[in-house]
LOMIDO-515977 format. One record per residue (C-alpha): residue number from 0; residue in three letters; x, y, z. Coordinates in steps of 0.5 Angstrom, whole numbers, plus 500, padded with zeros to 3 digits. Layout:
BEGIN
- NUM,ALA,X,Y,Z .
...
% end
This chain:
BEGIN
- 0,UNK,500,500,500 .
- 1,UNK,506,505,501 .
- 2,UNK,509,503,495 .
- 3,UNK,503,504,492 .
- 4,UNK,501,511,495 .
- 5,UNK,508,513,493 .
- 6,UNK,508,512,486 .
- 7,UNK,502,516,485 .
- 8,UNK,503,522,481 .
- 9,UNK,499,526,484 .
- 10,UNK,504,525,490 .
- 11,UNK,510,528,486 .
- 12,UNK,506,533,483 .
- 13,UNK,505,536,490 .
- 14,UNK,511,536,493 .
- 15,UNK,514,539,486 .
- 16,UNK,508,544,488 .
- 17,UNK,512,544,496 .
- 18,UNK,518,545,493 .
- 19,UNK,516,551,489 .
- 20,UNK,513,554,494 .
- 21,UNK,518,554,498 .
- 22,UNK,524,556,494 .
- 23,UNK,519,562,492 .
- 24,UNK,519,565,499 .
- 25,UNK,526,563,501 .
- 26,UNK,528,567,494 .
- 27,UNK,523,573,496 .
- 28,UNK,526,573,503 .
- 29,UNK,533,574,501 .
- 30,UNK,537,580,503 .
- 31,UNK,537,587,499 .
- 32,UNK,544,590,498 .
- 33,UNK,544,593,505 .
- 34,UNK,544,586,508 .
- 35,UNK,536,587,509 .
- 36,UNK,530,584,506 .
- 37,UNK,528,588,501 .
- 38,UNK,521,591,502 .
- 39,UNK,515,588,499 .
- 40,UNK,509,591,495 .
- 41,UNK,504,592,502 .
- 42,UNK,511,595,505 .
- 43,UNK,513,600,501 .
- 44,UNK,505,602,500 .
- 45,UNK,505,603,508 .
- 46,UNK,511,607,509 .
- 47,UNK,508,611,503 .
- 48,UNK,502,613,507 .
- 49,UNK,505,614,514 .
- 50,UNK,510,619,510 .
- 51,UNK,503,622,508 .
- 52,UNK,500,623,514 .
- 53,UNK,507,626,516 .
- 54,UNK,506,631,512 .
- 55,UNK,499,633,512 .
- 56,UNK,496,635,520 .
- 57,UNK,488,634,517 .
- 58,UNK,490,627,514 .
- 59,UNK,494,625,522 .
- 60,UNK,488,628,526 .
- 61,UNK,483,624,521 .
- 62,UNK,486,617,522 .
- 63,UNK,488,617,529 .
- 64,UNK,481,619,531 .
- 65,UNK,479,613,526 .
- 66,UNK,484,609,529 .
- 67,UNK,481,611,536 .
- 68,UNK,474,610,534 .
- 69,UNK,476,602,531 .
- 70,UNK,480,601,537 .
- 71,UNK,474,602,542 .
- 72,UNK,470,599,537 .
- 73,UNK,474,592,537 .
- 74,UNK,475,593,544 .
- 75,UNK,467,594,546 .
- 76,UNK,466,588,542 .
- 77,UNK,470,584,545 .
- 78,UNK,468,585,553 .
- 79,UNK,461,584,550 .
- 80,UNK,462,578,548 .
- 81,UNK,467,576,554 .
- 82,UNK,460,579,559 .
- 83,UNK,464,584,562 .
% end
């Protein structure tokens, strides 16, 4: 029966796809030039956005309030759901 499961194809055809995976995220996790890893795509875009509310006090106080307001949310909603 191991021999059997084994010999499958479609087992092969799941560890190249493993295989893959892997090799895919080892490559993309290399370091950059500087020694770190390179940033990715949600990264840069992150650092995009804090270097614009940086540079834009209505955009700051904005955010920061909606944070707040999410943050009370989510924190409201857990303690109802705990019933403290």
């Amino acid at each position: 029966m191991k021999e059997e499961w084994l010999s499958d194809p479609s087992l092969a055809d799941l560890f190249d796809s493993l295989w893959d995976a892997t090799r895919r995220a080892i490559v993309a996790s290399r370091p950059g030039a500087d020694g770190g890893r390179a940033p990715g795509p949600l990264e840069r875009g992150l650092s995009e956005f804090a270097g614009a509310l940086l540079t834009n006090e209505a955009l700051l106080a904005r955010s920061t309030t909606w944070v707040i307001d999410l943050a009370a949310t989510a924190v409201d909603g857990i303690a109802t759901k705990s019933g403290t």
